[in-house]
N, C-alpha and C positions, 0 to 999 in steps of 0.2 A: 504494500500500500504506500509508501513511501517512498516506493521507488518510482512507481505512478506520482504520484504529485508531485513530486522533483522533475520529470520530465513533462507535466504538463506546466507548470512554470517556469522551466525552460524554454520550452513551445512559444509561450504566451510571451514571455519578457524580449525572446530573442526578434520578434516581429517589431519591435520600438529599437531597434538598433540602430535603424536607418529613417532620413524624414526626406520629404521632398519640398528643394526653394528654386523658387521661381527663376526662369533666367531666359537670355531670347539666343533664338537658335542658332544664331553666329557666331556665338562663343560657347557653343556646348560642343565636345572634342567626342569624335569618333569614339567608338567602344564605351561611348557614357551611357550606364542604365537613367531612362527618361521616361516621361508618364507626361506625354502630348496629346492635347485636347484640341479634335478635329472641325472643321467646317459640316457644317448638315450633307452641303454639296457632296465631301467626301467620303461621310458617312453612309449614304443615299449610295455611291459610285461601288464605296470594298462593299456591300450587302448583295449589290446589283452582278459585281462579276465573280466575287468570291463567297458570295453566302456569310458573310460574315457580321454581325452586330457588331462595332468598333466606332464607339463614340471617345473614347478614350484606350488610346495606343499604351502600353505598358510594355515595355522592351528595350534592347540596345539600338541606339544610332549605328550603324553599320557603313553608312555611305553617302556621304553628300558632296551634290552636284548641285550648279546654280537652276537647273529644270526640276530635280528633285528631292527627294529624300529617302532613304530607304532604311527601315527600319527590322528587327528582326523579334516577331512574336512570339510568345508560347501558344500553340492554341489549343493544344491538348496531349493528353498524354497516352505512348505507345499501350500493347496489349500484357498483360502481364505474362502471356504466354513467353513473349520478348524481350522480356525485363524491363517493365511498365519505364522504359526512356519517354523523357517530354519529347514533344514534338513539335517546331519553330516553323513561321515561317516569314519568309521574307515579304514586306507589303512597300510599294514604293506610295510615295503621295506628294503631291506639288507642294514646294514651300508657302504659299499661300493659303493653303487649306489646314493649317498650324496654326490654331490660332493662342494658343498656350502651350507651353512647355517647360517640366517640373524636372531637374535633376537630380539622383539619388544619390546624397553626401551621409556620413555616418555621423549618429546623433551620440556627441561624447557622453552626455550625461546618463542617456538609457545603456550605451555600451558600458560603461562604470559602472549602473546601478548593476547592470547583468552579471557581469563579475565579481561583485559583491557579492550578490546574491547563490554565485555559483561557489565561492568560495566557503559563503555559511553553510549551503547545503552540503559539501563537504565534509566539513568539520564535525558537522552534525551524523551524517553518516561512518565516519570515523570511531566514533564515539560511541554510536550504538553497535557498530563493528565488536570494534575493540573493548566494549566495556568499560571505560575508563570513568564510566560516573553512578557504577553498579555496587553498590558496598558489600565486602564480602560477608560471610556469616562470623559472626562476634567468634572470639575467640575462647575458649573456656577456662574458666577461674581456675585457677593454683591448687592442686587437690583432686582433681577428678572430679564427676557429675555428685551435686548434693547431697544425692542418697545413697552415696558411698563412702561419704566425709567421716570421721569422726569427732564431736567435741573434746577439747582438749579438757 
């Protein structure tokens, strides 16, 4: 049981690692994880030739040209027969059709708290491991058990 709640507060803590700030997309560098908020237009466009719902792109910048953009999604994930690998794909879209774009920076304070927190959990595990705050059983008085004693 404790080793479930440790790993679901790991779960949980480790998704606040990271935040996204805003920035414009001439100065966001290749290979940057981005979360860009599209034009209706090209919302309406990836649904129409790729089936796809994408109102908001979540993924790496892969490739910029001054006609586009090309981005690379997760959009679902392989068969477990296969070894359930994600599966990406690349969507190009005109830089016009961006009409926001979030870059993903690592948030110091949730990454500290996470560490902290992995570290108590440690400790805490350690402890119940190793027993180190288990008190042995009392030790027995001088003479053997009481009703063997004799009064002097």
């Amino acid at each position: 049981m404790t080793r479930t709640a440790l790993g679901c507060a790991v779960a949980a803590l480790s998704l606040g690692c990271y935040t996204y700030v805003p920035a414009t997309m001439n100065v966001v560098p290749v290979g940057a994880r981005v979360r860009a908020l599209l034009s209706t237009e090209a919302e309406v466009a990836l649904h129409d030739s790729l089936g796809l719902d994408l109102r908001t792109l979540s993924g790496t910048l892969v490739e910029r040209q001054d006609s586009r953009l090309l981005f690379q999604v997760r959009t679902a994930s392989g068969s477990s027969a296969f070894g359930s690998q994600p599966l990406y794909q690349r969507i190009a879209v005109h830089p016009q059709d961006v009409l926001r774009v979030d870059v993903r920076r690592v948030n110091g304070v949730r990454t500290g708290a996470l560490a902290v927190a992995a570290a108590g959990a440690a400790a805490v595990a350690a402890i119940v491991v190793f027993g180190w705050l288990r008190p042995g059983t009392p030790g027995q008085p001088p003479g053997g058990p009481p009703e063997q004693r004799r009064p002097w």
